[in-house]
C-alpha positions in Angstrom: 30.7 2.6 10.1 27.4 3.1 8.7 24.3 3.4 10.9 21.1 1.5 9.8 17.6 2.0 11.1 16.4 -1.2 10.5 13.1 -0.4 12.1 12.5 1.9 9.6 13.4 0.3 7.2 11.0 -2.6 8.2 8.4 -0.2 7.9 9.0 1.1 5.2 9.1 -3.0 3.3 5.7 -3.3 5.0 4.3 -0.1 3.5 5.7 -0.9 -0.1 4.4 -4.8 0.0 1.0 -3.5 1.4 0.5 -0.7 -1.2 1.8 -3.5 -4.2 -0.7 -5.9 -2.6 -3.6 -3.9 -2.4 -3.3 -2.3 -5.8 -2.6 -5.4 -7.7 -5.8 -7.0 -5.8 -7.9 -3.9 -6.8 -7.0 -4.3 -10.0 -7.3 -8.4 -10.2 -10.6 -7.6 -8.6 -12.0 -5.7 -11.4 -10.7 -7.3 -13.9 -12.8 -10.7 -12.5 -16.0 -9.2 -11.9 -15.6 -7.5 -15.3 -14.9 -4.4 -14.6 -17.9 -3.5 -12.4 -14.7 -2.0 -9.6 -13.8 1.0 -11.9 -10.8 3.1 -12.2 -12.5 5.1 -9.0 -12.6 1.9 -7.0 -8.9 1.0 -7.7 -7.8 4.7 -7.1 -9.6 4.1 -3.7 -8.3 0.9 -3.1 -4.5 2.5 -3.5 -5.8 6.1 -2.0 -7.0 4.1 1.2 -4.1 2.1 1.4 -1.6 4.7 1.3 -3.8 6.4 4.3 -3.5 3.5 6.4 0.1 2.7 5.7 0.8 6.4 6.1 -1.3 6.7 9.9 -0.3 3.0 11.1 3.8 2.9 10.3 4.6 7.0 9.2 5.5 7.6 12.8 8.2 4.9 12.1 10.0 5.6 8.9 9.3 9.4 9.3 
């Protein structure tokens, strides 16, 4: 029988939705307010939301 973690694997859906979310609004973002973001603000965006995913939920998935 197989074992599954499911709350890592929670975690780790969380973290994936959360980095997908955050980069595609980054990048929705700049594109509305006509670029005035930049490619540093969305690498800052996705930078800072790996950071948080990685302190808030790394415990969890490992």
């Amino acid at each position: 029988m197989v074992h599954v973690e499911y709350p890592a694997f929670v975690a780790e859906f969380i973290a994936t939705f959360a980095l997908v979310f955050i980069g595609a609004g980054s990048i929705l973002m700049d594109g509305s307010t006509g670029g005035k973001l930049g490619l540093g603000g969305i690498a800052l965006a996705h930078g800072l939301a790996l950071l948080v995913m990685i302190y808030a939920i790394g415990h969890v998935s490992g």
